[in-house]
N, C-alpha and C positions, 0 to 999 in steps of 0.2 A: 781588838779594841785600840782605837787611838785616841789617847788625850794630848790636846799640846795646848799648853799655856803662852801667854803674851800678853803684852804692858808693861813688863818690869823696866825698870832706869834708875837715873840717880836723883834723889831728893833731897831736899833740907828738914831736918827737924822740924817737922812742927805741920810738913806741907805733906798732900798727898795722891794717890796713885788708884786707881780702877785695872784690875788683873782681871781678862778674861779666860774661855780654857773652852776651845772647842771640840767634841765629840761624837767619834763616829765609830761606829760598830758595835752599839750598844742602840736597847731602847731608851732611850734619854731621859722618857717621859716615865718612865718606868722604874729609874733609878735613883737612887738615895746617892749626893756625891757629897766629898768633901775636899776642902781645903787644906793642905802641907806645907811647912819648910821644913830646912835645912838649912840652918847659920853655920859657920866656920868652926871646925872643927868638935862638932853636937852633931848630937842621932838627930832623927825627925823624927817631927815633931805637927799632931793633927790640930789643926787651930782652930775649925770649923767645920761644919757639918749641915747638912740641907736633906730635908723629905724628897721625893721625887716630888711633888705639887707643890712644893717649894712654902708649904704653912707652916712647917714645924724648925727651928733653926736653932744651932747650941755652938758656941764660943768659948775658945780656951778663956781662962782667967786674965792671960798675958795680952789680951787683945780684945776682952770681954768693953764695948762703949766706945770705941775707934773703928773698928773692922764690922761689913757687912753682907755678907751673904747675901744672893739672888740665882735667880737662873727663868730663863727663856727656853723653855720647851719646844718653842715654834722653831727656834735655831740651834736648838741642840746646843746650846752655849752656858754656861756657869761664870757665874760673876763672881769677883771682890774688890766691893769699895775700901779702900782704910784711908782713912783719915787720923791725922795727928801724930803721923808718926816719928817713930825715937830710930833712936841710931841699932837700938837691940832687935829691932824689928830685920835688919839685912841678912838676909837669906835667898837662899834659893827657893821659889815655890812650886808648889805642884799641885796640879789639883789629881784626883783620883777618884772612882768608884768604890774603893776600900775603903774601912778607915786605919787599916795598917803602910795599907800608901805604896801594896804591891802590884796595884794596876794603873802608877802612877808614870808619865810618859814626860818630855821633856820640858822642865820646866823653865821659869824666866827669874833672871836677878832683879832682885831687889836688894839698892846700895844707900841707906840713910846718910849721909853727911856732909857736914858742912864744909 
């Protein structure tokens, strides 16, 4: 299984970022994926969550009306829009197959500020 995440950089408060996460060695179409970070010195942490047909979707609290789940089946690809974001949002992300985030593969930073 490879995941590997990209999009992440640095933002301002308030402005926002689209995180992709392409996969291979999996049926794509077939799997339930989710969304993870890891901020500065914190566990990780599962923020999101996706059906494999992509109709069923669930959102930490912490991200619940900013952050958006998708995914393309045709390209084996998993989305994350977030908009509005805060400085507590900086983290490392990852996307996974899990949602313990142990088939989680190299993610990308994300750095909020101003």
């Amino acid at each position: 299984v490879q995941l590997q995440a990209s999009g992440g950089g640095l933002v301002q408060p308030g402005g926002s970022l689209r995180l992709s996460c392409v996969a291979s060695g999996i049926i794509f179409r077939h799997t339930p994926m989710y969304w993870l970070r890891q901020a500065p010195g914190k566990g990780l942490e599962v923020i999101s969550g996706i059906s494999s047909a992509g109709s069923t979707t669930h959102y930490a609290d912490s991200v619940k009306g900013r952050f958006k789940i998708s995914r393309d089946n045709g390209l084996n690809t998993l989305y994350l829009q977030m908009d509005n974001l805060k400085s507590e949002d900086t983290a490392v992300y990852y996307c996974a197959k899990d949602e313990q985030g142990d088939s989680r593969g190299r993610g990308t930073q994300v750095t909020v500020s101003s």
